[in-house]
MDTraj code that builds the backbone (N, CA, C; nanometers):
import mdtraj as md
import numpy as np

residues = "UNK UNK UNK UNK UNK UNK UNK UNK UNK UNK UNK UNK UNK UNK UNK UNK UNK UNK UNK UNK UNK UNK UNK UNK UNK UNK UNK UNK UNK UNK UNK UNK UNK UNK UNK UNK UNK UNK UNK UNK UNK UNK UNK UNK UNK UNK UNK UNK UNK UNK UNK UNK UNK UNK UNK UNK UNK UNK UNK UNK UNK UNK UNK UNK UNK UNK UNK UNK UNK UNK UNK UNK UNK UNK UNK UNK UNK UNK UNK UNK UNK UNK UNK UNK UNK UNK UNK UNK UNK UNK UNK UNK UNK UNK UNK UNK".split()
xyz = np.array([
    [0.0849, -0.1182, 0.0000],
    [0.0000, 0.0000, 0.0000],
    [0.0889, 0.1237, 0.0000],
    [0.0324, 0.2222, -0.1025],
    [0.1588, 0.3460, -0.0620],
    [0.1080, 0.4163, 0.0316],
    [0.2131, 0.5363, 0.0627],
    [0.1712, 0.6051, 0.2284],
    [0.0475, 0.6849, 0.1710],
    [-0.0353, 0.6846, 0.2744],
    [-0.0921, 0.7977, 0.2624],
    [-0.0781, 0.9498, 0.3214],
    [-0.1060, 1.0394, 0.2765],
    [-0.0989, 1.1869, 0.3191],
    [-0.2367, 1.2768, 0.3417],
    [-0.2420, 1.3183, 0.4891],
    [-0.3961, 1.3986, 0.4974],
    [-0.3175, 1.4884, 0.5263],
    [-0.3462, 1.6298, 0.4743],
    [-0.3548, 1.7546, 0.4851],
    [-0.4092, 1.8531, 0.4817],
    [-0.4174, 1.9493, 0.5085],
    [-0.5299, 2.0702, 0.5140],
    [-0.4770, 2.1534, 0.3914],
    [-0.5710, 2.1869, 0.2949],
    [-0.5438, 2.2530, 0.2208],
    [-0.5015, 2.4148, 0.2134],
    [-0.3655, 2.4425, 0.1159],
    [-0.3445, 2.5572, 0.1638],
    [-0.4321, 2.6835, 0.0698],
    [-0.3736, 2.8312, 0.1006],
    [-0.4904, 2.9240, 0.0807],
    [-0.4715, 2.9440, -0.0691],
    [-0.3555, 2.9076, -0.1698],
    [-0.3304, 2.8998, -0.2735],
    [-0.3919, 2.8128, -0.3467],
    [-0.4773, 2.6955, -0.3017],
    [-0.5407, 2.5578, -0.3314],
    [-0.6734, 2.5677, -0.3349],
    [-0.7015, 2.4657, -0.4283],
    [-0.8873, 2.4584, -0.4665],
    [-0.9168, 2.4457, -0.2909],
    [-1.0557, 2.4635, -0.2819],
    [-1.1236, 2.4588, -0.1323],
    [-1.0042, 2.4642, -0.0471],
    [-0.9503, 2.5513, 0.0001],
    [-0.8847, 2.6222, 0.1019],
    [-0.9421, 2.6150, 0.2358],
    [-0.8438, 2.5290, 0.3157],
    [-0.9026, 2.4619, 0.4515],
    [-0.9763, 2.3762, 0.4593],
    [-0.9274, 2.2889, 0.3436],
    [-1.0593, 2.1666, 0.3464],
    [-0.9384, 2.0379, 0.3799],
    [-0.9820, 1.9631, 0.3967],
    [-0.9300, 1.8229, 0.4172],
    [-0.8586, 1.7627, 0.2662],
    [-0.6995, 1.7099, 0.2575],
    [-0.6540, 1.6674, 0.1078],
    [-0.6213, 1.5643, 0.1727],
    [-0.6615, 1.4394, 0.0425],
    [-0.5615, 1.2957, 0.1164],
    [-0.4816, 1.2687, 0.0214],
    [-0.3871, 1.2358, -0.0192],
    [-0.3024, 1.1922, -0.1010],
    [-0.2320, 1.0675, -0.1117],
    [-0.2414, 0.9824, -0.2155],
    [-0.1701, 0.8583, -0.1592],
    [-0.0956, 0.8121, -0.3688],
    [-0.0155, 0.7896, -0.3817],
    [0.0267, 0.7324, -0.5169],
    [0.0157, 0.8365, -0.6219],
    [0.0095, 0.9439, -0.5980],
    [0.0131, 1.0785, -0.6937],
    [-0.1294, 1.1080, -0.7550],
    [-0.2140, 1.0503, -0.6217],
    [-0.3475, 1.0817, -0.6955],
    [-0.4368, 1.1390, -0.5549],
    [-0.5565, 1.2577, -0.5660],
    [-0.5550, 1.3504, -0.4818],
    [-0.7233, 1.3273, -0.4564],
    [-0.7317, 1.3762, -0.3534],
    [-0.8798, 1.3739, -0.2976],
    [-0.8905, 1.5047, -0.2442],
    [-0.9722, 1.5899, -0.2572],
    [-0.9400, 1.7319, -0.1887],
    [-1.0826, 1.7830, -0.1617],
    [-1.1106, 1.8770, -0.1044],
    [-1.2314, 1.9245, -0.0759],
    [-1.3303, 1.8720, 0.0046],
    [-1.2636, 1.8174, 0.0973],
    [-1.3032, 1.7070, 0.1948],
    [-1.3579, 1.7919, 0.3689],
    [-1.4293, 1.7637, 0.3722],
    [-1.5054, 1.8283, 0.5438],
    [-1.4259, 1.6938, 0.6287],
    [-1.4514, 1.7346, 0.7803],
    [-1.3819, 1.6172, 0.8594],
    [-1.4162, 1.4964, 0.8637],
    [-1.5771, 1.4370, 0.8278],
    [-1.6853, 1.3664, 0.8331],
    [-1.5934, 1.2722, 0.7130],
    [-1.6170, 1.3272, 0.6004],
    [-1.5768, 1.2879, 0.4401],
    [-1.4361, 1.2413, 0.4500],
    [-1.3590, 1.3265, 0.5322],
    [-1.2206, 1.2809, 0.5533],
    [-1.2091, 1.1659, 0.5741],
    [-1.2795, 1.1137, 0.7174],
    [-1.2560, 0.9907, 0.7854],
    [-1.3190, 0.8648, 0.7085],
    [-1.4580, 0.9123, 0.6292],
    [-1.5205, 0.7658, 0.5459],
    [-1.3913, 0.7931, 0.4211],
    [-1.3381, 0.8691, 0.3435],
    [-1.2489, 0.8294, 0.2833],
    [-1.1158, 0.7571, 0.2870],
    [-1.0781, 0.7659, 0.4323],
    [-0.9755, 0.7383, 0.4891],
    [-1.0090, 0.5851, 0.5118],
    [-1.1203, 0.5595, 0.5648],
    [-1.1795, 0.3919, 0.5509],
    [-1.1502, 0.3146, 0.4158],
    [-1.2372, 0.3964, 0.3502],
    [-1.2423, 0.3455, 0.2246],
    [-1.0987, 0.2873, 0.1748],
    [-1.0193, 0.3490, 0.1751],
    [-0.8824, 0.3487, 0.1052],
    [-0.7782, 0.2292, 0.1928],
    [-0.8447, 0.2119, 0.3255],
    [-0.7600, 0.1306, 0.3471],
    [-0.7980, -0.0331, 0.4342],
    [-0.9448, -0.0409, 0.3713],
    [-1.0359, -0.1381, 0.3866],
    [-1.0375, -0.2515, 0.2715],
    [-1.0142, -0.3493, 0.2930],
    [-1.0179, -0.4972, 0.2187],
    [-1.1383, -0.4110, 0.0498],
    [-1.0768, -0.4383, -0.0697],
    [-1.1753, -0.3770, -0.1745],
    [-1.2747, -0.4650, -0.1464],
    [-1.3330, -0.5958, -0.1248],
    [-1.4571, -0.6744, -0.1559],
    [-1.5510, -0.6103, -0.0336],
    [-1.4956, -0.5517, 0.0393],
    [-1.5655, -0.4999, 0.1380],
    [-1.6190, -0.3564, 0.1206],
    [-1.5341, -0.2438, 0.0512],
    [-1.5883, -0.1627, -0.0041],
    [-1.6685, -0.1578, -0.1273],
    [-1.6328, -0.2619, -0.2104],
    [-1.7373, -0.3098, -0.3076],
    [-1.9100, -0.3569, -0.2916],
    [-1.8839, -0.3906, -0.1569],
    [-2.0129, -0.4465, -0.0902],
    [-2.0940, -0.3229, -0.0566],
    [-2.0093, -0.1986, 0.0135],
    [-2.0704, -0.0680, 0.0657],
    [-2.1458, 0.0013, -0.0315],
    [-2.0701, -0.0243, -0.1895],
    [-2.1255, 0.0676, -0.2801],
    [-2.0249, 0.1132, -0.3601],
    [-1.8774, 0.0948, -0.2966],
    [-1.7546, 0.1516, -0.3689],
    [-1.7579, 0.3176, -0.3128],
    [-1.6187, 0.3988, -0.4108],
    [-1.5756, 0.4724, -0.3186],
    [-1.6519, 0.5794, -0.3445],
    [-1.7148, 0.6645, -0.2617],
    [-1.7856, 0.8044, -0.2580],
    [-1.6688, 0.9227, -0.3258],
    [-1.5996, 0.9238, -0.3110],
    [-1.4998, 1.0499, -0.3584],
    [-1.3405, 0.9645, -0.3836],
    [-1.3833, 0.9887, -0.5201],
    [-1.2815, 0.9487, -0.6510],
    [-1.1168, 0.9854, -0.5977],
    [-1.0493, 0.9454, -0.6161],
    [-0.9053, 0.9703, -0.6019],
    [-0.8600, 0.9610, -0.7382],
    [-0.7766, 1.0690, -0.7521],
    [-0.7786, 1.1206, -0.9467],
    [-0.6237, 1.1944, -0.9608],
    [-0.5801, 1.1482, -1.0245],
    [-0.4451, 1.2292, -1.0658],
    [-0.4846, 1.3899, -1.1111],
    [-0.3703, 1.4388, -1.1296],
    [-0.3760, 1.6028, -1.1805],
    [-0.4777, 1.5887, -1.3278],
    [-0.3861, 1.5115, -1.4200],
    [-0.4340, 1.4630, -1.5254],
    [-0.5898, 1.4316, -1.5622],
    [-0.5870, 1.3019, -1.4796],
    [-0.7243, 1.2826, -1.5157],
    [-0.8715, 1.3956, -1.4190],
    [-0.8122, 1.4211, -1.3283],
    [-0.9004, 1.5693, -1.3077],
    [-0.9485, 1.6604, -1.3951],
    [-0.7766, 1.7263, -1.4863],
    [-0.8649, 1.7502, -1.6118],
    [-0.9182, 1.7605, -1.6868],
    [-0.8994, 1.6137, -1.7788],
    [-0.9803, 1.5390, -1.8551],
    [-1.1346, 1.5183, -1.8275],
    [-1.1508, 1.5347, -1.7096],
    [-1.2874, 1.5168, -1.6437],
    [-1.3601, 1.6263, -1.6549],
    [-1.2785, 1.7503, -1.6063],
    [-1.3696, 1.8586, -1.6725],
    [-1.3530, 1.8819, -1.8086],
    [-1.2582, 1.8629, -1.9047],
    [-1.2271, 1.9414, -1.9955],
    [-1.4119, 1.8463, -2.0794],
    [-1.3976, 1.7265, -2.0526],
    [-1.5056, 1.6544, -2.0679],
    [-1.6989, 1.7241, -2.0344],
    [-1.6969, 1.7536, -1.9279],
    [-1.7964, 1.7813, -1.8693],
    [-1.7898, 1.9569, -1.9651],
    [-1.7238, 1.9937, -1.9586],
    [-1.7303, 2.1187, -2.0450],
    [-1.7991, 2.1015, -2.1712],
    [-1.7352, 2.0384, -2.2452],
    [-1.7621, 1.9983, -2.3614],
    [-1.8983, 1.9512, -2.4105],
    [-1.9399, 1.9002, -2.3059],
    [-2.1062, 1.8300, -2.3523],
    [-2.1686, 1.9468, -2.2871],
    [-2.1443, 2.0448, -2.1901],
    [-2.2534, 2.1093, -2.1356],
    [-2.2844, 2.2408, -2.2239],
    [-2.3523, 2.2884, -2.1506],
    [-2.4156, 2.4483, -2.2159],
    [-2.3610, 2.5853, -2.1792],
    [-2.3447, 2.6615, -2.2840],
    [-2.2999, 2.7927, -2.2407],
    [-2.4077, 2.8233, -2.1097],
    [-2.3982, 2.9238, -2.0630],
    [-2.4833, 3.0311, -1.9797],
    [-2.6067, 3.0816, -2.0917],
    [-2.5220, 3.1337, -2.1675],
    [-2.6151, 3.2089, -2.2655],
    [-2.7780, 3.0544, -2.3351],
    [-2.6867, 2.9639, -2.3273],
    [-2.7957, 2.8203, -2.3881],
    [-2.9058, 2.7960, -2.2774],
    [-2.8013, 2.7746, -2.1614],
    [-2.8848, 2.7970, -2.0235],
    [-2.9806, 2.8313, -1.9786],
    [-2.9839, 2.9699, -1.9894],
    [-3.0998, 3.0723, -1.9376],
    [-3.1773, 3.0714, -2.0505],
    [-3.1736, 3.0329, -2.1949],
    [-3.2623, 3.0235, -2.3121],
    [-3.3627, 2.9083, -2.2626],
    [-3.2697, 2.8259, -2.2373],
    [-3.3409, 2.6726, -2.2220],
    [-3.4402, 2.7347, -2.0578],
    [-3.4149, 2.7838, -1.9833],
    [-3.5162, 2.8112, -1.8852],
    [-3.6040, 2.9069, -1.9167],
    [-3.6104, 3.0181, -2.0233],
    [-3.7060, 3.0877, -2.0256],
    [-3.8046, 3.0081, -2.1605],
    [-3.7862, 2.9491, -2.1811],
    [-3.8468, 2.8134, -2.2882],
    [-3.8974, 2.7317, -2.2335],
    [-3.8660, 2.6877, -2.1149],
    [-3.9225, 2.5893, -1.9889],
    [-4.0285, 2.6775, -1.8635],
    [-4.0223, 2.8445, -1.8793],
    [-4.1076, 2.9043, -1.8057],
    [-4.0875, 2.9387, -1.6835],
    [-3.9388, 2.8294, -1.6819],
    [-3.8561, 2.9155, -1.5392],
    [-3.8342, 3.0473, -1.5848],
    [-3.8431, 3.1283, -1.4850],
    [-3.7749, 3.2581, -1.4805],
    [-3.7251, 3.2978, -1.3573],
    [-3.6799, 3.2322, -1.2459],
    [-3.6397, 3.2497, -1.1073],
    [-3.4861, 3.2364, -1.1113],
    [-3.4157, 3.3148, -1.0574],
    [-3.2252, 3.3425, -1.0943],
    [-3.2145, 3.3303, -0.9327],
    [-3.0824, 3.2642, -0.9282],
    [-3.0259, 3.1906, -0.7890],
    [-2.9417, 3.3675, -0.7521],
])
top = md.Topology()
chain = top.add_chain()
for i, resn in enumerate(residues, 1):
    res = top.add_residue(resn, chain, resSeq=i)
    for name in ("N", "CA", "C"):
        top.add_atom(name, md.element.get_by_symbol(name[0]), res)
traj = md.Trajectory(xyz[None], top)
């Protein structure tokens, strides 16, 4: 198993003061204390046993494939401008 690393994220870092675990060059971040500790299970619990739970709630992802993930999710979604078309077409008109 490689080591693992929990740290608090610094103020230069996505979610700043959140919980990071790190283990094999792949990152978990944005973590509350709660999320910390079931991730911290997860990762170092027999897999047929976390397989049984449901598998893992929060992905452990290289730099890399982080991006790929959004550059992905970008790609299929909608401008803003498509957005708010598609809700005033649907009869929403209520803005967060």
């Amino acid at each position: 198993m490689d080591r693992i690393t929990i740290r608090i994220a610094r103020e230069d870092e996505r979610f700043a003061g959140s919980f990071v675990i790190e283990q094999g060059g792949k990152i978990c971040d944005g973590l509350g204390w709660d999320e910390m500790l079931g991730q911290l299970a997860v990762i170092t619990f027999p897999t047929e046993r976390v397989n049984r739970w449901g598998g893992t709630l929060y992905p452990m992802e290289t730099p890399q494939e982080r991006e790929a993930k959004r550059l992905a999710r970008r790609a299929r979604g909608r401008t803003m401008a498509e957005t708010e078309a598609a809700m005033t077409l649907d009869g929403e008109t209520t803005r967060c």
